[in-house]
Residue, then its C-alpha position, 0 to 999 in steps of 0.5 A: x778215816x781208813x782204817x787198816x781191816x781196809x787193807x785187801x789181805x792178799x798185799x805182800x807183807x812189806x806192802x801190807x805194813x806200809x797200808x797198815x802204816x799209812x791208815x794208822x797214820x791217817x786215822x792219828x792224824x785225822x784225829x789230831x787234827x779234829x780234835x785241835x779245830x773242832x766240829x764244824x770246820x769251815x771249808x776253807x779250815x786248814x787240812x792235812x795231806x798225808x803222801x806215802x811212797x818209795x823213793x829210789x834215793x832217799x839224798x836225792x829225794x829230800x833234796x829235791x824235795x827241800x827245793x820245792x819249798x817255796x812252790x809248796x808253800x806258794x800253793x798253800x803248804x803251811x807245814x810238813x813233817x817227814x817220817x822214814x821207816x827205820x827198816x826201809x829208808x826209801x818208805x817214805x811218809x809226808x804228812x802236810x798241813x794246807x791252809x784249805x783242803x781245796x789248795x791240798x787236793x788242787x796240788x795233790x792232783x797238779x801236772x808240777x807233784x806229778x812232774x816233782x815225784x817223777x823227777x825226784x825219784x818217787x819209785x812207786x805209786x803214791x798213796x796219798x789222803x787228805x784230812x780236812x775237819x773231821x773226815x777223810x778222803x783217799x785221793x789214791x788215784x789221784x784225780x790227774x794219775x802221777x805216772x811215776x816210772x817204777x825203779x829198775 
């Protein structure tokens, strides 16, 4: 797990929050998500991917978004859960559920997640993590970098 005192000191406050609220997250889920398939999972056991990042509009996004369902799910997505912050509604928080950790990481790191945030509206760098059986791994760079362009 990641848990938030991984979080460097020096992060501006709104940063800093949205770190704390990734780990928190991360570590609820994670939890969740081991106590519900217990020890010794198998490798190919579903997993939870956990992305967190801005977006420039929130409409636009969730459109773009909800119209990339049938690729997700095409790739091993069996689930997903999104969370907005009620003080920044352009943080957003997705929490998936995979049918195998190696089809989460595999999409995490894809040109098309790459090409999708870039053409939604992603406005900054993803953090993503991806939970599988009882540990935790932060893909945050991902393998393949997402060159996302920063909002203006």
């Amino acid at each position: 797990m990641f848990p938030p005192t991984h979080v460097p000191a020096n992060l501006a406050p709104a940063r800093r929050d949205a770190a704390l609220k990734l780990g928190l997250m991360t570590a609820m889920a994670g939890l969740l998500f081991a106590l519900a398939i217990g020890p010794g999972a198998e490798p190919d056991a579903p997993a939870l991917l956990v992305v967190r990042h801005d977006v420039a509009d929130l409409t636009a996004w969730r459109r773009a978004f909800d119209g990339a369902l049938p690729l997700r799910r095409e790739a091993g997505e069996l689930a997903a859960h999104l969370v907005t912050d009620p003080r920044d509604q352009a943080a957003v928080t997705a929490v998936f559920l995979w049918r195998s950790a190696a089809e989460a990481r595999a999409f995490a790191s894809s040109d098309l997640l790459a090409e999708g945030m870039r053409r939604s509206g992603v406005a900054s760098t993803p953090e993503i993590a991806l939970i599988a059986g009882t540990g935790a791994e932060r893909l945050t760079p991902l393998p393949a970098p997402v060159r996302v362009a920063a909002a203006d």
